[in-house]
C-alpha positions in Angstrom: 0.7 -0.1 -24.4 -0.7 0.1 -20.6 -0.4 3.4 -19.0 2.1 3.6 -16.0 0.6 3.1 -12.5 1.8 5.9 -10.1 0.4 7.0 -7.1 0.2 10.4 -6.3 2.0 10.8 -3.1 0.2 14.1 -1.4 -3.3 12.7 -2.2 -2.1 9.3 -0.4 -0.8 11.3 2.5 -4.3 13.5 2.4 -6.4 10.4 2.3 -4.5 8.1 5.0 -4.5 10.6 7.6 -8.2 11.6 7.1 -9.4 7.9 6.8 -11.2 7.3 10.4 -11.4 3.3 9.8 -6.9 3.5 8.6 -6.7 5.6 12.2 -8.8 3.0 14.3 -6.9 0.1 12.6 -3.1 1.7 12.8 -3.7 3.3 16.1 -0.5 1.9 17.8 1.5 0.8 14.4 5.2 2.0 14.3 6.6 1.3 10.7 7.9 1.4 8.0 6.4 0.2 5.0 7.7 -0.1 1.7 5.6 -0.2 -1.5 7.3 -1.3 -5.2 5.1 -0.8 -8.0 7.4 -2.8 -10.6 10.0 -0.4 -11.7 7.6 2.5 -12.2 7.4 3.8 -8.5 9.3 2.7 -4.8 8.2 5.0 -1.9 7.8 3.9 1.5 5.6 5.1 4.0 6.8 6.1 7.6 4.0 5.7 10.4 4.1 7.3 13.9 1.7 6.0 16.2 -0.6 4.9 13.5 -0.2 8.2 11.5 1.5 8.8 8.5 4.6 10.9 9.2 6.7 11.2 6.3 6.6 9.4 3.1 9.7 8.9 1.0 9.8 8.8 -2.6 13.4 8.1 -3.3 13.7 4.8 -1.9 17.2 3.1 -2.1 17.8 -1.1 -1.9 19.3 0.6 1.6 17.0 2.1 3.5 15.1 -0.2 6.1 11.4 -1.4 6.3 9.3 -3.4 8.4 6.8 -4.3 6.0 7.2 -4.6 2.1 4.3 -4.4 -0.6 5.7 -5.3 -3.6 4.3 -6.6 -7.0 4.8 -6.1 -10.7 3.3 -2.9 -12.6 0.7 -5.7 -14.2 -0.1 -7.3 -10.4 -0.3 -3.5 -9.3 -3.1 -2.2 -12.1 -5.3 -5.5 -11.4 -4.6 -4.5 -7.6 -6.0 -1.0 -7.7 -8.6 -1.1 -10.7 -11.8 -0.1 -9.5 -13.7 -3.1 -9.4 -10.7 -5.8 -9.2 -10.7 -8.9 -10.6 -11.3 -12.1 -8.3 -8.2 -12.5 -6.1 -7.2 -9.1 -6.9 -9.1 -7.5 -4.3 -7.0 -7.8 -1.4 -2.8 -7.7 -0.8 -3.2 -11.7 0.6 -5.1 -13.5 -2.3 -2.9 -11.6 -4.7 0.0 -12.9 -3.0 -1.5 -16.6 -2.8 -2.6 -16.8 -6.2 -1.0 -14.1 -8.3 2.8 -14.0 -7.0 2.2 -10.4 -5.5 4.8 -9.9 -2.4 3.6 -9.4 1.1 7.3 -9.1 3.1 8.9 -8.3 6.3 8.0 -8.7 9.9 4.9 -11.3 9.5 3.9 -10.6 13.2 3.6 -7.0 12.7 1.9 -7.9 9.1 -0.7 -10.1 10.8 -0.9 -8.0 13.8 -1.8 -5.1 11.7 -3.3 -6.3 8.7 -6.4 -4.6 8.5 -4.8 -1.4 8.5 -2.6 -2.9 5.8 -5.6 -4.3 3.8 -7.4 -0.3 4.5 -4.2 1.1 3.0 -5.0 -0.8 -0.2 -8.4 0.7 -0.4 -6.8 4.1 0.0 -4.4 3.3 -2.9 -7.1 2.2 -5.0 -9.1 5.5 -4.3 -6.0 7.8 -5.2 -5.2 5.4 -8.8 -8.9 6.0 -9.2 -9.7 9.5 -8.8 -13.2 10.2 -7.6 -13.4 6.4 -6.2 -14.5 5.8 -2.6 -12.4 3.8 -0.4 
């Protein structure tokens, strides 16, 4: 059986706020952006400005979001593995050719989607300690 994927929530804070190229890309993003790892994890991210504020672990079907991230604990794993698999790589060709769920307010997702795509690298650094985003 495949390990769980969860993301530990203080490193992501650590490493988003520290990451000069997530800064330059998010400077003027106000959001807030839910992430669904299948049924393992659901946390959503609050940004200020570009920087991350608060995150939330508890995340209800009620509580609001601008963006979503969400995919299945299989589309996750090939997401964040250190050296991903063709089309795994990024949030858009997972969602073209693996079903992976980019959703929400597509101007602010294509707006801000290199901050977005960064944030991915940052996940993938914090699933696999002592990787470099």
């Amino acid at each position: 059986m495949e390990p769980t994927l969860s993301l530990d929530l203080d490193r992501v804070r650590a490493l988003v706020n520290s990451d000069p190229e997530f800064t330059l890309q998010a400077r003027h993003l106000d959001a807030a952006i839910r992430v669904v790892i299948g049924t393992a994890q659901t946390f959503r991210l609050v940004l200020s400005g570009g920087k991350l504020t608060e995150i939330d672990p508890t995340v209800t079907p009620f509580d609001s979001y601008d963006i979503q991230l969400a995919g299945s604990q299989e589309q996750w794993t090939a997401l964040l593995a250190a050296t991903p698999n063709p089309f795994y790589q990024d949030f858009y060709p997972a969602m073209l050719h693996h079903g992976f769920r980019i959703e929400g307010n597509m101007e602010m997702i294509m707006a801000y989607y290199p901050a977005i795509r960064r944030l991915g690298d940052l996940f993938r650094a914090v699933a696999n300690d002592g990787v470099s985003a």
